[in-house]
C-alpha positions as CSV (number, residue, x, y, z in Angstrom):
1,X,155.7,71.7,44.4
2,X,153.7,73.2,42.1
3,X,152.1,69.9,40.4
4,X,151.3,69.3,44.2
5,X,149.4,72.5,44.5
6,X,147.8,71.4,41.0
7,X,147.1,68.3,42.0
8,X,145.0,69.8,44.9
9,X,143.0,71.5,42.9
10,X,142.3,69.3,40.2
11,X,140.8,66.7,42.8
12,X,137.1,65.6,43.6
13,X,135.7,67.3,46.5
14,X,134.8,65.0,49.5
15,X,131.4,65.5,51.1
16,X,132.6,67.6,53.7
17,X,134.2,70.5,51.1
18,X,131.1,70.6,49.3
19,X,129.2,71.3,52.9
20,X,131.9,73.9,53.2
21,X,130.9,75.7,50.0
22,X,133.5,74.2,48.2
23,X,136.6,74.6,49.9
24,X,139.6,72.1,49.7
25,X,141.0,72.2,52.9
26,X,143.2,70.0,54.3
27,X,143.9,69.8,58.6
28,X,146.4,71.0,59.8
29,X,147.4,68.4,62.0
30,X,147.6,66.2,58.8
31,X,149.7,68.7,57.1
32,X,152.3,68.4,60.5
33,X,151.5,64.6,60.3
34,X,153.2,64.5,56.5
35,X,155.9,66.9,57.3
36,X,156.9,64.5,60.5
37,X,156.6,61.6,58.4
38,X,158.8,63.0,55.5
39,X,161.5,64.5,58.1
40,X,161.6,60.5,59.9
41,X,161.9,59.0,56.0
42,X,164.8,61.3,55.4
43,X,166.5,60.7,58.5
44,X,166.4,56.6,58.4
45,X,167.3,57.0,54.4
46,X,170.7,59.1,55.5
47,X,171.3,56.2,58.5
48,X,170.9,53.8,55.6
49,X,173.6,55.6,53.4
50,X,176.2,56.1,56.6
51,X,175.7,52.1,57.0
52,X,176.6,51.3,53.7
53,X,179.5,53.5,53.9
54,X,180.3,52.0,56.6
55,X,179.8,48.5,55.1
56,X,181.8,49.5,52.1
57,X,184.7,50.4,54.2
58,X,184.7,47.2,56.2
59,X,184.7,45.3,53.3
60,X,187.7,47.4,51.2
61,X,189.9,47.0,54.5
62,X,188.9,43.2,54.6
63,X,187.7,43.2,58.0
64,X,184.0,42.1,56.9
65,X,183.5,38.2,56.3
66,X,180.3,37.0,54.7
């Protein structure tokens, strides 16, 4: 997290920061937009992992047929 918080920092201000005297800021509502975004990517990668197990099974008992 910390290169992240670097990262801000080192950037370019947009127009709008250097209007604001400089400050990075980013909204809130895109802060909650990431954190929904990351929490649906981590929920569809753990469906994809019980499907494969569930694959893998299939195909160790022989009931999948290609």
């Amino acid at each position: 997290m910390s290169s992240t918080k670097r990262n801000d920092q080192q950037r370019s201000l947009t127009y709008t920061e250097m209007m604001n005297e400089g400050r990075q800021t980013k909204r809130a509502s895109q802060q909650q937009n990431d954190a929904e975004l990351q929490d649906r990517v981590e929920e569809l990668e753990r469906k994809v992992e019980h499907l494969q197990k569930v694959i893998q099974r299939q195909i160790r008992l022989g009931r999948l047929s290609e």
